[in-house]
TINULUM-135748 format. One line per 2 residues: number of its first residue (from 1); their letters; for each residue x, y, z of C-alpha. Coordinates in steps of 0.05 Angstrom, whole numbers. Example, Ala and Ser with C-alpha at 12.3 -4.5 7.8 and 13.67 -1.06 7.14 Angstrom:
BEGIN
1	AS	246:-90:156; 273:-21:143
END
This chain:
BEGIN
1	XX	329:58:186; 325:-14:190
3	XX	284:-46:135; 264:-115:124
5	XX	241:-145:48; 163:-163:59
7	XX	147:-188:-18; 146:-176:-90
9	XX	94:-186:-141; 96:-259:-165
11	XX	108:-266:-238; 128:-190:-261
13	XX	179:-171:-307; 243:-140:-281
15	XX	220:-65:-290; 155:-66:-261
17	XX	155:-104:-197; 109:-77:-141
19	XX	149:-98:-71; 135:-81:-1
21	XX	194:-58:55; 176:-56:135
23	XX	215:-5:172; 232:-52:232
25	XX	249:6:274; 177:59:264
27	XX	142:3:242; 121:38:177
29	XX	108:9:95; 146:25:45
31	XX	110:5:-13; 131:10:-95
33	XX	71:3:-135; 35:29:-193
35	XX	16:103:-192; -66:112:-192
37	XX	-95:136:-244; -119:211:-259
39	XX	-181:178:-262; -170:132:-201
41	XX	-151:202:-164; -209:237:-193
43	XX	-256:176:-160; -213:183:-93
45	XX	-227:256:-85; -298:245:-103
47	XX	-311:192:-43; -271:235:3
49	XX	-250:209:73; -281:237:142
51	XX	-311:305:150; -258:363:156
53	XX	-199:330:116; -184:360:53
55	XX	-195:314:-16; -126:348:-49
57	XX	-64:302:-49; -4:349:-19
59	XX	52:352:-54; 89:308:-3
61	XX	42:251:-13; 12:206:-76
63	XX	-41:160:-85; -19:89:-107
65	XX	-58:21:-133; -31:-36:-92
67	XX	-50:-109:-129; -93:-146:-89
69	XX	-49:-199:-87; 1:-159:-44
71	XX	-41:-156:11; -9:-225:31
73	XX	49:-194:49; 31:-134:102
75	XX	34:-154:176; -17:-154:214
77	XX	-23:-152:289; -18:-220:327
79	XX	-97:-206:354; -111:-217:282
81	XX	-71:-281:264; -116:-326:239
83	XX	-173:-288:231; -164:-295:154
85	XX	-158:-222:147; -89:-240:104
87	XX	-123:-274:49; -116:-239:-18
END
């Protein structure tokens, strides 16, 4: 697995610094963030996704708060350069 540095949270201390990775070769986040919240998974289960799809998280997967002010850092696809979809 190839993976390139994307960004880091400006301005956090040296044990809690959100960062995200890009796996150059699937394409595919790695992201280190905060966990959510029982309460923040108690909301997401609530509102649910599409019809058919569980609201459990598996055991294999979590449910994590990324800081707005990461969203600078994901790539987007080149149709949307521009478009101001990367402002945080």
């Amino acid at each position: 697995m190839r993976l390139r540095f994307l960004g880091i949270i400006p301005n956090t201390p040296g044990n809690e610094s959100p960062t995200l990775w890009l796996d150059e070769d699937g394409g595919d986040l790695l992201i280190q963030s905060y966990k959510a919240t029982e309460d923040e998974v108690k909301a997401c289960r609530e509102v649910g996704s599409i019809p058919g799809h569980g609201t459990d998280v598996p055991d294999h997967e979590t449910i994590i708060r990324l800081p707005k002010v990461m969203l600078q850092y994901i790539p987007r696809p080149d149709s949307e350069e521009g478009s101001g979809a990367r402002d945080a």
